[in-house]
N, C-alpha and C positions, 0 to 999 in steps of 0.2 A: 296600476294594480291597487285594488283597495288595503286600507291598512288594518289590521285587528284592532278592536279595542281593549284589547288585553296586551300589558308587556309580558317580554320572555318569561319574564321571573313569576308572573302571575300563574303563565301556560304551565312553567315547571312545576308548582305549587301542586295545580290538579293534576297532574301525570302523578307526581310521588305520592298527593292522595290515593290514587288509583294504585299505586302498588303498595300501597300501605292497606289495603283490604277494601277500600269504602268504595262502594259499587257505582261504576258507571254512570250506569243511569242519573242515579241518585247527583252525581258533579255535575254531568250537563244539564240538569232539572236545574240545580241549585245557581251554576253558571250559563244558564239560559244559553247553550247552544247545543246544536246538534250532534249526535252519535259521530255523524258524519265528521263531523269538523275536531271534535273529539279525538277520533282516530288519526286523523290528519297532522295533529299537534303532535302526536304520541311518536307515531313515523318517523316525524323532521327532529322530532325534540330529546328521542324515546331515549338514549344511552348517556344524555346529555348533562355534565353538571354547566354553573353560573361562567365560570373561567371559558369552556368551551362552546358554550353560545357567543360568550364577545367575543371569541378569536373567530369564529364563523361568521359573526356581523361584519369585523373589518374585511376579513378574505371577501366575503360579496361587496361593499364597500368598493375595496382595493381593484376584484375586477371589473365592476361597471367604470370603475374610472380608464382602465386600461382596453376596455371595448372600445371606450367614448375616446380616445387616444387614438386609437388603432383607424377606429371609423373616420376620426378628420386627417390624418396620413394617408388614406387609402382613396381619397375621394382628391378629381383630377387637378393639378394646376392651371389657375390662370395666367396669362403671363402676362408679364407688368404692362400698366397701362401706359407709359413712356417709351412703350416697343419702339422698334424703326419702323420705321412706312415700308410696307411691298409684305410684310409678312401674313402668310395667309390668316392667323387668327386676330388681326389688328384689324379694330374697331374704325378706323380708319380709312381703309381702300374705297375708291371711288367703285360705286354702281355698278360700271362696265367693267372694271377689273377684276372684281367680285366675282361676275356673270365668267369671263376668259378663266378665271379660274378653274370656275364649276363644271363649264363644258370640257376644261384639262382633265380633270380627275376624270369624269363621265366618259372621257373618249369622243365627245360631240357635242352635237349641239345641246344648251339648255332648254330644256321642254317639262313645266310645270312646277309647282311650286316647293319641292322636295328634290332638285335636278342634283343637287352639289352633294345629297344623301345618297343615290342611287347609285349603284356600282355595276357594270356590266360586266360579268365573268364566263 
């Protein structure tokens, strides 16, 4: 996501212009940006003093770090490359044991290049 070129305390500045009477227009003429973006700040920012924008910085902060947490506990194990030999996910098994596996799961023979994906139900 792009970043503003304006900090909080800037954006606060023209909002409390803005309710201190000085018109609109006249802020985003003067801060060269759109009504649009204007209202946008006013939204996120509108009830906001200095103290509760930094506690709203760390909470977003805090949880992109607890997504980014969550997202690499959630995401599968590999198991260690020192496995024992014969184990189906070891890097290990010879070709043909491979193949006897694949036709195990499948119920039969292997046929094509996706055999050990395919389930027959």
């Amino acid at each position: 996501m792009r970043r503003s070129q304006f900090t909080d305390n800037e954006i606060l500045h023209l909002i409390r212009e803005a309710d201190a009477g000085v018109s609109i227009p006249e802020i985003c003429r003067t801060a060269q940006v759109s009504l649009r973006t204007f209202y946008r700040w006013r939204r996120r920012f509108g009830g906001l003093d200095q103290a509760a924008v930094a506690q709203m910085k760390e909470l977003q902060a805090e949880n992109r770090r607890l997504k980014s947490l969550l997202q690499s506990l959630s995401r599968p194990q590999r198991p260690p490359a020192g496995g024992e030999a014969g184990y189906p996910g070891d890097a290990r098994l010879q070709p043909a044991r491979a193949s006897a596996l694949a036709a195990e799961r499948c119920g039969g023979a292997v046929v094509g290049r996706f055999a050990s994906v395919r389930v027959t139900r």
